[in-house]
C-alpha positions as CSV (number, residue, x, y, z in Angstrom):
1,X,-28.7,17.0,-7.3
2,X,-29.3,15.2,-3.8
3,X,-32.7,15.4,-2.3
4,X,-31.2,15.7,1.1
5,X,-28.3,17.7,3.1
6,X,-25.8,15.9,5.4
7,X,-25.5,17.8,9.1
8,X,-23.0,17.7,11.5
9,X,-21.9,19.6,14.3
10,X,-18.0,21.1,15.0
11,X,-16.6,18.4,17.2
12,X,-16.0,16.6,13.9
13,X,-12.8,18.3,13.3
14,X,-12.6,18.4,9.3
15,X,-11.2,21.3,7.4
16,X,-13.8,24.0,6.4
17,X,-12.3,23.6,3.0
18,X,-12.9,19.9,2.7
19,X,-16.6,20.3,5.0
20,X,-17.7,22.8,1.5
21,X,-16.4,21.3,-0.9
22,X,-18.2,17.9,0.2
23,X,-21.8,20.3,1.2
24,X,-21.5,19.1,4.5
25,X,-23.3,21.8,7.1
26,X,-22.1,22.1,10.1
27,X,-23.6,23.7,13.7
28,X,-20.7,25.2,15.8
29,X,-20.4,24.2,19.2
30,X,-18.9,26.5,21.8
31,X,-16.4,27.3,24.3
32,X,-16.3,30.5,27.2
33,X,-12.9,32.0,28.1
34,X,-13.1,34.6,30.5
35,X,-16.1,35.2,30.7
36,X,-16.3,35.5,26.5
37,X,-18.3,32.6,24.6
38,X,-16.3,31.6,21.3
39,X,-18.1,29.7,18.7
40,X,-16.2,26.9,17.2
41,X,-16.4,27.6,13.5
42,X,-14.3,25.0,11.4
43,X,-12.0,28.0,9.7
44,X,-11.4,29.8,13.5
45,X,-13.3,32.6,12.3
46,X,-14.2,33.7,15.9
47,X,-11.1,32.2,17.6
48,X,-8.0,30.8,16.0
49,X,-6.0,27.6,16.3
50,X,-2.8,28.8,17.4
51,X,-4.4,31.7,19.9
52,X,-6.7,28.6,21.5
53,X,-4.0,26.7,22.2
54,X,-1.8,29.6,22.9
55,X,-4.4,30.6,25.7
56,X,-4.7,27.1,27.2
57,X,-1.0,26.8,27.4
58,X,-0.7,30.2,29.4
59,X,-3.2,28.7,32.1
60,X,-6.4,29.9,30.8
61,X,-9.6,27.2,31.2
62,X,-12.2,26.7,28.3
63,X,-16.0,25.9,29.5
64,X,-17.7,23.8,26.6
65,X,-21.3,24.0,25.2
66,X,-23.2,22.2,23.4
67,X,-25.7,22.5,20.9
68,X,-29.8,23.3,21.8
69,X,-32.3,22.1,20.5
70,X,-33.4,25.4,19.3
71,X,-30.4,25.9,17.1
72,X,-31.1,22.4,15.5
73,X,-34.3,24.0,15.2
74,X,-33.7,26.9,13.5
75,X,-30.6,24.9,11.4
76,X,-33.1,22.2,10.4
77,X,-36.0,23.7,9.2
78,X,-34.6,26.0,6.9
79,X,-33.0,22.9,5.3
80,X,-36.8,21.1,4.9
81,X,-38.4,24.7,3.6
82,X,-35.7,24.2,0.7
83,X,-37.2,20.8,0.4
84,X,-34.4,18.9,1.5
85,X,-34.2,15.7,3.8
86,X,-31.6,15.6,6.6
87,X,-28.9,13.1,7.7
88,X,-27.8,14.2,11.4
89,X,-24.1,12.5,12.0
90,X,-23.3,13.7,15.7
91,X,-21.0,14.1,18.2
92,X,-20.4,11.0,20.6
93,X,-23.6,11.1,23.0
94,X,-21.7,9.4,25.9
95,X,-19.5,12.7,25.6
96,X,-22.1,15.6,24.8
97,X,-25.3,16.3,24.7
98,X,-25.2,17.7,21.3
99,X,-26.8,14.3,19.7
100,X,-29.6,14.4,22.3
101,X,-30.1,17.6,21.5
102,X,-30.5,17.2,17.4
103,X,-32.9,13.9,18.2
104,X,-35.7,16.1,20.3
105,X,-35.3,18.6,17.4
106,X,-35.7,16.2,14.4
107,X,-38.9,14.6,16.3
108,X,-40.7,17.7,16.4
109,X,-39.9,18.8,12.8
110,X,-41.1,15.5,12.0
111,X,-44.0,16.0,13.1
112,X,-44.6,19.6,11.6
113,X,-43.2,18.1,8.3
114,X,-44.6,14.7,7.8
115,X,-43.6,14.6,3.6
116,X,-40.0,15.4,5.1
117,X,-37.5,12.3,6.1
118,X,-34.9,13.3,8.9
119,X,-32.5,10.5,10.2
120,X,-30.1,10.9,13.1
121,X,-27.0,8.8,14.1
122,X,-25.2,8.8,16.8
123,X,-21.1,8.3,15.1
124,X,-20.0,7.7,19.3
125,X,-17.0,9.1,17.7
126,X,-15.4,12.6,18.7
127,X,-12.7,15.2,16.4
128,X,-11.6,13.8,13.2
129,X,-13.4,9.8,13.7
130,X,-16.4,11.9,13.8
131,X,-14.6,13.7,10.9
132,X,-13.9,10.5,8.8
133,X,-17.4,8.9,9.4
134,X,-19.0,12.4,8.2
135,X,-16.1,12.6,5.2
136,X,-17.0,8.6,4.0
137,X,-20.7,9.7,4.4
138,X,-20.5,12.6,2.4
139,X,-18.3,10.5,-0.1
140,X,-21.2,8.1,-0.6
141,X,-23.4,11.1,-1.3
142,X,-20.9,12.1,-4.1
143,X,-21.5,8.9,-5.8
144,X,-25.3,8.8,-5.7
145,X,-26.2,6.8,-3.0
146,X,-29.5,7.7,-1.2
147,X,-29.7,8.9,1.8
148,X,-30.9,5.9,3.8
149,X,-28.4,3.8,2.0
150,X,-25.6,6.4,3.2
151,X,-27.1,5.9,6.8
152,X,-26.7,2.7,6.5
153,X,-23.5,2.7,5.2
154,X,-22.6,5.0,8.5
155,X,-24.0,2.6,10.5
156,X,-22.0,0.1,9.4
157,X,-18.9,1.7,9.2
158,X,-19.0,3.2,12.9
159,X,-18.1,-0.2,14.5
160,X,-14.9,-0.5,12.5
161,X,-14.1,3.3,13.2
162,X,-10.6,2.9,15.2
163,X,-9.8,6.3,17.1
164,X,-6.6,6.3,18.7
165,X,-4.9,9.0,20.7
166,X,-2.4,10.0,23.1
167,X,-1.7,13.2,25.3
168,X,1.1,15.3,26.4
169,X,-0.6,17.2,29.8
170,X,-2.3,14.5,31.7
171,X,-3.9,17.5,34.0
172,X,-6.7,18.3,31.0
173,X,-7.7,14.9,31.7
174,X,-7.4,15.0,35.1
175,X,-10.0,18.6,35.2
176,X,-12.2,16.5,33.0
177,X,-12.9,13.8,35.7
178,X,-10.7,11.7,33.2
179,X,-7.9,10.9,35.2
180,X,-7.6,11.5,39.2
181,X,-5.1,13.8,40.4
182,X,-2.4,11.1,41.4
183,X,-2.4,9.8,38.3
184,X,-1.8,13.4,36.1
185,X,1.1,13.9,39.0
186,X,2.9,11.0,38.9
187,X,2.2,10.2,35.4
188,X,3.7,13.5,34.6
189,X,6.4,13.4,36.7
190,X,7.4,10.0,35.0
191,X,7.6,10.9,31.6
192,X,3.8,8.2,31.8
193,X,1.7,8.6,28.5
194,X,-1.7,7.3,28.4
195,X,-2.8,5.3,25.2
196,X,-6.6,6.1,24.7
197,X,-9.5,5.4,22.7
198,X,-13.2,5.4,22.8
199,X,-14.7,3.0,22.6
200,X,-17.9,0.9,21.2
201,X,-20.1,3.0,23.2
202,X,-18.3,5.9,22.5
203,X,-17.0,6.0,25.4
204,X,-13.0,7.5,26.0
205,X,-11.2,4.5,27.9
206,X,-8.2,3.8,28.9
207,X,-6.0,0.9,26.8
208,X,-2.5,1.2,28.1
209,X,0.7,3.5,28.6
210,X,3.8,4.5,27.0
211,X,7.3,6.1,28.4
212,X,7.7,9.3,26.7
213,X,6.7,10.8,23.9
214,X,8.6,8.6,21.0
215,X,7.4,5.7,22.5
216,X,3.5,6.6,22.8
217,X,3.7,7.6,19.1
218,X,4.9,4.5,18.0
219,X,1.6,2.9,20.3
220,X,-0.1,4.8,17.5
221,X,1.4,2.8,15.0
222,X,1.3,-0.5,16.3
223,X,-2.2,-0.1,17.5
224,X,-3.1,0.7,14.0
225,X,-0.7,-2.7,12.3
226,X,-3.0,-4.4,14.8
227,X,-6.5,-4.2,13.1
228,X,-5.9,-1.6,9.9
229,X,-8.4,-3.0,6.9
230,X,-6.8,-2.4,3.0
231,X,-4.5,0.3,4.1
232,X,-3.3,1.5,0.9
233,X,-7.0,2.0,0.2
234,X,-8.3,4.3,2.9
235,X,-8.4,7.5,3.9
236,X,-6.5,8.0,7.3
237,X,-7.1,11.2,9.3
238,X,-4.7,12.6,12.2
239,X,-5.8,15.4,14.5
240,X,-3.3,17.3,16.3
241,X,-3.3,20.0,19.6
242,X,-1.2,22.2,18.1
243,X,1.4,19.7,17.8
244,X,1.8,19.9,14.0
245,X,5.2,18.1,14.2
246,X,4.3,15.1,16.1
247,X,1.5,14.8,13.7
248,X,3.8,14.7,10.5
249,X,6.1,12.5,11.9
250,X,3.5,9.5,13.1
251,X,2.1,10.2,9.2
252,X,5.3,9.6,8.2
253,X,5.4,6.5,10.3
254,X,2.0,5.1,9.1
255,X,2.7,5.9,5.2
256,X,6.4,3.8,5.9
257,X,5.2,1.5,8.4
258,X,2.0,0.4,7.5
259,X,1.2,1.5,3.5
260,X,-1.1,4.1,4.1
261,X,-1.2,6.8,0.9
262,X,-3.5,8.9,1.6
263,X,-3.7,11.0,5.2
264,X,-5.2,14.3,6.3
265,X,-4.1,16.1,8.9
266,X,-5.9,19.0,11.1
267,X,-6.1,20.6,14.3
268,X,-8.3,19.5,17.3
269,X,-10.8,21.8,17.3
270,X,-11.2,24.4,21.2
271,X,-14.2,22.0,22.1
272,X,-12.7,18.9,22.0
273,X,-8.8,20.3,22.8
274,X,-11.0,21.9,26.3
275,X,-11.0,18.1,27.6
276,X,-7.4,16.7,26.2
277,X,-5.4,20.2,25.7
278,X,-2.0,21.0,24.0
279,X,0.1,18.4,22.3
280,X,-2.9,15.6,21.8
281,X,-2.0,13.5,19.0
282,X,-5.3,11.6,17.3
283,X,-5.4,8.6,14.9
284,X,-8.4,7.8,13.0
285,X,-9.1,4.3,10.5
286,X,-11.2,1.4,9.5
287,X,-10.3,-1.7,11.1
288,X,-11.5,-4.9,11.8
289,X,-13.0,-3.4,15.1
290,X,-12.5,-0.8,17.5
């Protein structure tokens, strides 16, 4: 049995199946509709997929949260009184706060626990690159690695972490300060897709655009043919807003196109699909670089 627990928070987008059967633990994030907080549970206990999206689409807005550093506090410690050690693997910091938030918590239960070893790393990834770093991670785990040698196999690993996306409604971008409101106008008006992905910093950026939807799905691909490492040997991971057909169709274009055998496939969860809404399409790898 491993001497330590692997911690993440909901912006990593896995399945809940997958998230128990690997012991990863995860701290929801949250989003407010109406006036009504919502945490974002990894099986949509509190609020499902389809209803999310289905709100969004109808015009509703989501408000995110992050986590405090009073949940991490609470989340951590009862992980170190069952005498474990604790690998953090958070959400982006350049996009939330959530990974500030876990790094004041693990300082001061460091302090109050001195035998106990807490690491934190920030993945500067977001949804299912998050996801894959915390799914590799937890892999490593499986096979007996310890846990600094799994952080350092993260910390590794994140540079090469390609995360790819395109979106359908440029206007979630535009209310997220991502785009101005010229460009989510004319862009939509033109049938303009926006190629995306964040980069070394974890930053989202900008990398190019695409005429309609076809065409910015085969970006995907092409983007991936131009830095994909041993395809036929890694796990690939998709993340979808409720697009479930788009996201079938550029696996299909990966396995035929590119090698790939093994993909997973699952919803954007309401925290991240807040800032990139209905009919995101995500694509998540190791390359030779970002």
């Amino acid at each position: 049995m491993k001497d330590f627990c692997i911690l993440t928070d909901s912006s990593c987008d896995l399945p809940a199946k997958a998230a128990g059967e690997l012991e990863i633990s995860v701290v929801p994030l949250s989003v407010l509709i109406d006036g009504k907080s919502y945490s974002n549970y990894l099986d949509g206990r509190e609020i499902g997929f389809e209803e999310y999206y289905a709100l969004l689409r109808s015009g509703k807005s989501a408000v995110t949260s992050s986590v405090n550093v009073s949940q991490f506090l609470t989340i951590m410690e009862e992980m170190l009184l069952r005498g474990k050690n604790i690998l953090y693997l958070g959400f982006s910091s350049a996009l939330s706060g959530t990974y500030d938030a876990a790094s004041l918590a693990a300082k001061e239960l460091a302090l109050k626990y001195p035998e106990r070893k807490i690491r934190t790393i920030d993945t500067l990834s977001a949804s299912l690159g998050q996801g894959l770093l915390v799914y590799l991670a937890a892999r490593q785990a499986e096979a007996g690695k310890t846990m600094d040698e799994v952080a350092d196999f993260v910390v590794k690993t994140r540079s090469h972490l390609c995360q790819w996306f395109t979106v359908d409604d440029l206007d979630f971008l535009h209310r997220g300060g991502r785009v101005s409101k010229a460009t989510a106008v004319v862009g939509g008006a033109l049938g303009i897709r926006p190629i995306l992905h964040v980069d070394n910093g974890g930053r989202l950026t900008k990398a190019g655009v695409a005429r309609g939807r076809k065409a910015s799905i085969q970006a995907l691909v092409e983007k991936m043919k131009a830095s994909v490492s041993d395809p036929q040997d890694q796990t690939v991971f998709i993340s979808h807003g409720d697009c479930i057909g788009d996201a079938e169709s550029l696996a299909r274009m990966i396995r035929d196109e590119v090698g790939v055998k093994t993909i997973f496939i699952n919803y954007i969860g309401p925290v991240n699909g807040a800032h990139s809404g209905p009919g995101t399409l995500c694509l998540f790898f190791v390359g030779a670089e970002r």
